[in-house]
C-alpha positions in Angstrom: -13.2 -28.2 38.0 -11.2 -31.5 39.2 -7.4 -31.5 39.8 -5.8 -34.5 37.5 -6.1 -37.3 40.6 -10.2 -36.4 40.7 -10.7 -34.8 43.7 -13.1 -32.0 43.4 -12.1 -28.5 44.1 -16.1 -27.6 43.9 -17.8 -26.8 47.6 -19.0 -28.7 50.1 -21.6 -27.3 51.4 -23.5 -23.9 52.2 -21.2 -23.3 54.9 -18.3 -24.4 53.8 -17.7 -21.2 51.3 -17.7 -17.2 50.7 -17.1 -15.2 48.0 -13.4 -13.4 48.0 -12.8 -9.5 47.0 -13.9 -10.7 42.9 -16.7 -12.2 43.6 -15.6 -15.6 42.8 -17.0 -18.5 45.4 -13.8 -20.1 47.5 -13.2 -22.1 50.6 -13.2 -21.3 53.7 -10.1 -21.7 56.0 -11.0 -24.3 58.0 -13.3 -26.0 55.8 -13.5 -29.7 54.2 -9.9 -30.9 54.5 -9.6 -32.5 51.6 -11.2 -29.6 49.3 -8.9 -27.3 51.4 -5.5 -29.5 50.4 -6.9 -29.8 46.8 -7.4 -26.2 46.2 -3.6 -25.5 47.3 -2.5 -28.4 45.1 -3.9 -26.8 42.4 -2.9 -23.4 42.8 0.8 -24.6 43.5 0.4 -26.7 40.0 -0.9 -23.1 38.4 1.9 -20.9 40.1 4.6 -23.9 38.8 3.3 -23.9 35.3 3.0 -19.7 35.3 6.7 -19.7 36.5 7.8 -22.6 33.7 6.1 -20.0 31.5 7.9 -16.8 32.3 11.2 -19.1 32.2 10.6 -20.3 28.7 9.8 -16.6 27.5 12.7 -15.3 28.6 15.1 -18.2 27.2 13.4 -17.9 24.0 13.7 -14.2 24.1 17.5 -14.6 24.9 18.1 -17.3 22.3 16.4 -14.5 20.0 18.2 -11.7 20.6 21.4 -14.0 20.1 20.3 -14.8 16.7 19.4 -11.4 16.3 22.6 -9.7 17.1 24.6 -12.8 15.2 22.6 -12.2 12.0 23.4 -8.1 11.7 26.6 -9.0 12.4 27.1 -11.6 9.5 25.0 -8.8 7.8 27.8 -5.6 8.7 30.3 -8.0 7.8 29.0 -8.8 4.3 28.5 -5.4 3.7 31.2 -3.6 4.7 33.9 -2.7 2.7 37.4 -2.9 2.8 37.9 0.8 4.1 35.1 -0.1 6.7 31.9 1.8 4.8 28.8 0.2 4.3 28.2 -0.6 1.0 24.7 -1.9 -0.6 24.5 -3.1 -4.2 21.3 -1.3 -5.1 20.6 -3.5 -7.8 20.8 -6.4 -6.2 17.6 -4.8 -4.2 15.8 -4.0 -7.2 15.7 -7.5 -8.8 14.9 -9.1 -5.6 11.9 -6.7 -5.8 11.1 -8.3 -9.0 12.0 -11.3 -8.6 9.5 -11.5 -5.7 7.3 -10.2 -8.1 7.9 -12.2 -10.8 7.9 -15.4 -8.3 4.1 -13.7 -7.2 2.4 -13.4 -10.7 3.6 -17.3 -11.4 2.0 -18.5 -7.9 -1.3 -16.1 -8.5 -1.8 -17.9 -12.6 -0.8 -21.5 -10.8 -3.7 -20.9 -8.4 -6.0 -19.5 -11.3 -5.2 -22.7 -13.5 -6.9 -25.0 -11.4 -9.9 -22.9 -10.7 -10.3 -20.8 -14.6 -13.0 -23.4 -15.7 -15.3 -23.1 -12.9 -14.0 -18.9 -12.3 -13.7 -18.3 -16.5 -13.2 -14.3 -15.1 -10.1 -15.5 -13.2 -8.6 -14.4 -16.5 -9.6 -11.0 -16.8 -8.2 -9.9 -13.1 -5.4 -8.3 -13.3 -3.4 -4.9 -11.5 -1.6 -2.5 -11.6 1.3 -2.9 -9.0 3.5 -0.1 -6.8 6.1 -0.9 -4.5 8.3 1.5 -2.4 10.9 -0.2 0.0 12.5 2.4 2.2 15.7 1.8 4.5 17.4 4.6 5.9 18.2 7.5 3.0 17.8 5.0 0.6 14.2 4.6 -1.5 13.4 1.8 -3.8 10.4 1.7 -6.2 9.1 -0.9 -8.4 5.9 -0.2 -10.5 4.2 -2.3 -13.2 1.4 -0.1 -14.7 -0.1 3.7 -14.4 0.6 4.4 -10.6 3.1 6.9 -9.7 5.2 7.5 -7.2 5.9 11.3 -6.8 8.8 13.3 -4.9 8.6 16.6 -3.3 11.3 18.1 -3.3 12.8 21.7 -2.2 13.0 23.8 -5.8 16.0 26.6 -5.9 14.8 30.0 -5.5 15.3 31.7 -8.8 13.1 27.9 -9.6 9.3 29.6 -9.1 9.6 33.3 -10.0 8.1 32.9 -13.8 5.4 30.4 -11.7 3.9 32.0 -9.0 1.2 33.4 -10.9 0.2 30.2 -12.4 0.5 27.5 -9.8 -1.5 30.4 -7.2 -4.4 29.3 -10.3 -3.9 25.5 -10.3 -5.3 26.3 -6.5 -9.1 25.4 -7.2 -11.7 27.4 -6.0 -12.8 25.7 -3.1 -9.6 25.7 -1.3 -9.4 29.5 -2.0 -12.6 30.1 -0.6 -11.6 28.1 2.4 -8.1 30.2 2.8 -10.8 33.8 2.7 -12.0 32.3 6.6 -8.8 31.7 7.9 -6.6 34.6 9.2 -3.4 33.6 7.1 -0.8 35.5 5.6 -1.5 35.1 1.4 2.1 35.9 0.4 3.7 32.9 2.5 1.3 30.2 0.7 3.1 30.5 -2.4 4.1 26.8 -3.6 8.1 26.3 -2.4 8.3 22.4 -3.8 8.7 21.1 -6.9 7.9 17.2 -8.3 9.9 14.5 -9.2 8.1 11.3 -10.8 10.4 8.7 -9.8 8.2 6.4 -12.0 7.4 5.7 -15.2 4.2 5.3 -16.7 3.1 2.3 -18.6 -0.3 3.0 -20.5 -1.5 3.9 -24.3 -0.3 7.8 -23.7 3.6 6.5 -23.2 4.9 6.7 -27.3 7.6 4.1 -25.9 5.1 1.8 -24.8 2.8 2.0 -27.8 5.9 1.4 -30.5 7.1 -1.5 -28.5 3.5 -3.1 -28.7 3.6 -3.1 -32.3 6.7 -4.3 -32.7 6.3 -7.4 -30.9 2.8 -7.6 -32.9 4.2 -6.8 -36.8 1.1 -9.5 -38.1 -1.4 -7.8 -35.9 -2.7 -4.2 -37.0 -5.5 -4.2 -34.1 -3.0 -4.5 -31.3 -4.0 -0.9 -30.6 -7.2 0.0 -30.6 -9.2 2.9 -29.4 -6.3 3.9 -27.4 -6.3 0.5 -25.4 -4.6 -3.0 -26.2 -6.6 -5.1 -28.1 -9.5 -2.2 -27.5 -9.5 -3.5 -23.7 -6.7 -2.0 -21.2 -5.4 1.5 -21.1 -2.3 0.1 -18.9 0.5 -1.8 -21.7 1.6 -3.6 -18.4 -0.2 -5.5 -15.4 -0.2 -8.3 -12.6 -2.6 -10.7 -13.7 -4.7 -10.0 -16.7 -3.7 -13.7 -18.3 -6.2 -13.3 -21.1 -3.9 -10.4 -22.8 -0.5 -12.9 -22.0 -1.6 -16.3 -23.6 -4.1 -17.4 -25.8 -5.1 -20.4 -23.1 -6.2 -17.6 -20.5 -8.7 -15.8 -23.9 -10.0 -18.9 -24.8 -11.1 -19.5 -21.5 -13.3 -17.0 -21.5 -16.8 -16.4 -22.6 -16.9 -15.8 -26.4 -18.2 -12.5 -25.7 -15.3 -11.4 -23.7 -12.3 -12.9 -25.7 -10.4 -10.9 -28.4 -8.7 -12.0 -31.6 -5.8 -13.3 -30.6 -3.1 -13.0 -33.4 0.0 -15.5 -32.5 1.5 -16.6 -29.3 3.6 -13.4 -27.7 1.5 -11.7 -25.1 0.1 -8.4 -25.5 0.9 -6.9 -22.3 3.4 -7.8 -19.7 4.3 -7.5 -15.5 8.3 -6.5 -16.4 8.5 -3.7 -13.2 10.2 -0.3 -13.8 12.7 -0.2 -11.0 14.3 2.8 -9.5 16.5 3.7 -6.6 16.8 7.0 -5.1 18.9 8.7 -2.3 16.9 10.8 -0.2 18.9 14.1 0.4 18.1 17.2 2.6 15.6 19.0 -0.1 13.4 15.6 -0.3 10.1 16.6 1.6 7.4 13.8 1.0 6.5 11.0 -1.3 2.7 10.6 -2.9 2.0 7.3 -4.0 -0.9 6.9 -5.8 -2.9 5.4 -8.5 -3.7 6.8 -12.0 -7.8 8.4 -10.3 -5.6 11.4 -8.7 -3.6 12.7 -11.6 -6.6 12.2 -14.3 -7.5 15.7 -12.1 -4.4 16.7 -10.9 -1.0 17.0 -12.3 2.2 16.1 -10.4 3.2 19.3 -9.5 -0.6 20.7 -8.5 -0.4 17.5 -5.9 3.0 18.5 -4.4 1.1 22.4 -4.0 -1.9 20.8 -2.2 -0.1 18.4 0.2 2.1 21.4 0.9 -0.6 24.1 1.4 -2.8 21.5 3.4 -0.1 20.6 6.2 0.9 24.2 6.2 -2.4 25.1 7.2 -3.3 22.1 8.6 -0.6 20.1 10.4 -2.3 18.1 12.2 -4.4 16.8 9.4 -4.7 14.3 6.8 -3.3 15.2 3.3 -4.4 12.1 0.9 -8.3 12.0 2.5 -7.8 16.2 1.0 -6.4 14.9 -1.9 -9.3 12.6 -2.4 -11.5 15.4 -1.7 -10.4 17.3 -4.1 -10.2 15.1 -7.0 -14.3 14.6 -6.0 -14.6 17.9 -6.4 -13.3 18.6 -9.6 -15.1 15.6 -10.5 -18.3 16.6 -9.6 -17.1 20.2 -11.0 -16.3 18.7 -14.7 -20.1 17.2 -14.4 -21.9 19.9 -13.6 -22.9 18.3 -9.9 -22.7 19.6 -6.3 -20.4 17.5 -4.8 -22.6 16.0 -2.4 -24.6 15.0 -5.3 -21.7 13.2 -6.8 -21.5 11.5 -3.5 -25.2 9.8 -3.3 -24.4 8.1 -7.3 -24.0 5.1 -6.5 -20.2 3.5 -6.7 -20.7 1.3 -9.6 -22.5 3.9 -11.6 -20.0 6.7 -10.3 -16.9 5.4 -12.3 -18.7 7.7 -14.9 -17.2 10.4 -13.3 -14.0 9.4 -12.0 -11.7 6.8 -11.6 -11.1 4.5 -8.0 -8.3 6.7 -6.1 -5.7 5.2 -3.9 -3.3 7.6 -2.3 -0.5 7.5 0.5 1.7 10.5 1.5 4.7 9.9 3.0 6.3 12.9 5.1 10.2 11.9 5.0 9.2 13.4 9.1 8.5 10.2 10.1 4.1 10.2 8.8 2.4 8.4 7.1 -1.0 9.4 5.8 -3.6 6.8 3.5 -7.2 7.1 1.5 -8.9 6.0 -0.7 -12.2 6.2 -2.9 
């Protein structure tokens, strides 16, 4: 190593150096003068620059806190209202959501533009999209397809007494069996939450959905298909998916993968259905998830599982169970063992269920995600 005016800091000779306490090779005291001198030079030019350092860090960390404290108060002041509450337009919330979602799509079909003639399956890829923004009490969900978000929330008492007897059965067997080993008391397992889909569902099984397809298709009677628009997507909205949206993004595709495109409107859509909701004192947890969970599982049987697991298990992890147990029941519905459902390969295993994204959300502070 050389200091900036040349002169070495490397040793002079055999004699001239030990090793200190980290086994790194220094002068001795005493040594070459001028290696002596340079090493100090250096280490004064080190312990300068380390000092400008630290100074800079703490400026910039004071000039940010400034700003910091400046911006939430522009932010109170904004917001507060003349009798000195805090007031937030929820709507104005919910269409920034989908604005920036909106603003996203546009970006995502710019980029695929360019590239569609090289990457023709650029417009086939499409999603389905949740979105839950949380800030203090207050939840806000935007969702574009067949996800759900689900609420757990405290039921009144008189709420399960013509139910006990038949949510104790939506309990599959395995997790019965399970509960025979473990010294519990039966009678306190008995389901105490309810569910509360704060979304909606856009697919083929929504009447809404499928009336509004045809009436923005009047010339086309093969809109609907099989169940599926244009015989292709369950979901009657998505992100992406350009080749149901304009007839540039189906011709772009293989003959084999384009459909008959009647007209100009587009078949499906990424219009978000937005919700707020105010979390109260009987709001437990939130599942989000995708469409794979509750093609086994109803909204209600999910809320019973996530409660009976962290009742029994607290220090667990409730969506890798709920995963579990949709595998089970798959591999139940096929006849398999579940670790035979396990070695099918992924690709081929979409015979038997669905890809499965979960994340539960204790309204405790947790956060719990899986997927399959």
């Amino acid at each position: 190593m050389n200091d900036e005016d040349g002169s070495s800091c490397a040793a002079s000779g055999a004699g001239d150096s030990n090793f200190d306490d980290h086994g790194l090779k220094r002068k001795k005291r005493g040594g070459n003068g001028n290696g002596n001198g340079s090493g100090r030079s250096s280490k004064n030019k080190y312990r300068g620059a380390a000092k400008k350092w630290e100074e800079n860090q703490m400026r910039w960390k004071c000039e940010w806190d400034r700003e910091r404290v400046e911006l939430d108060r522009r932010l109170k002041e904004q917001l507060t209202g003349s009798d000195g509450s805090m007031m937030v337009n929820h709507s104005d919330v919910l269409e920034a959501l989908s604005r920036a979602l909106r603003k996203t799509e546009e970006a995502f079909l710019d980029v695929a533009d360019k590239m569609v003639m090289e990457n023709p399956e650029l417009a086939l890829m499409g999603s389905c999209v949740l979105v839950m923004l949380m800030k203090g009490e207050d939840v806000y969900v935007m969702n574009v397809g067949d996800s759900r978000a689900v609420l757990a929330q405290k039921a009144e008492p008189d709420y399960w007494l013509g139910k006990i007897r038949q949510d104790l059965e939506r309990i599959n067997e395995e997790t019965m069996n399970d509960l025979e080993s473990w010294d519990v008391d039966r009678s306190t397992l008995v389901p105490t939450l309810t569910s509360i889909q704060l979304t909606k569902d856009h697919s083929t099984n929504v009447d809404e959905e499928i009336q509004r397809i045809r009436k923005e298709h009047p010339d086309d009677p093969f809109a609907l298909v099989n169940e599926r628009v244009k015989g292709s997507l369950k979901v009657t909205r998505a992100f992406g998916a350009g080749f149901l949206k304009q007839p540039k993004w189906n011709n772009a595709l293989l003959e084999m993968f384009r459909i008959d495109y009647v007209g100009s409107c587009p078949y499906i859509s990424c219009l978000p259905y937005l919700k707020h909701h105010r979390l109260g004192p009987k709001d437990k947890f939130l599942i989000l998830c995708s469409d794979g969970l509750y093609q086994y599982l109803s909204n209600e049987e999910a809320v019973a599982e996530v409660e009976l697991f962290i009742t029994l298990q607290p220090e667990g992890d409730p969506a890798q169970h709920l995963v579990e147990e949709v595998l089970f029941r798959a591999a139940k519905k096929a006849g398999l063992d579940f670790h035979q459902l396990l070695e099918i390969p992924q690709g081929d295993r979409r015979r038997y269920h669905d890809d499965v994204s979960i994340i539960v959300i204790s309204l405790e502070g947790r956060i719990w995600r899986s997927w399959v």
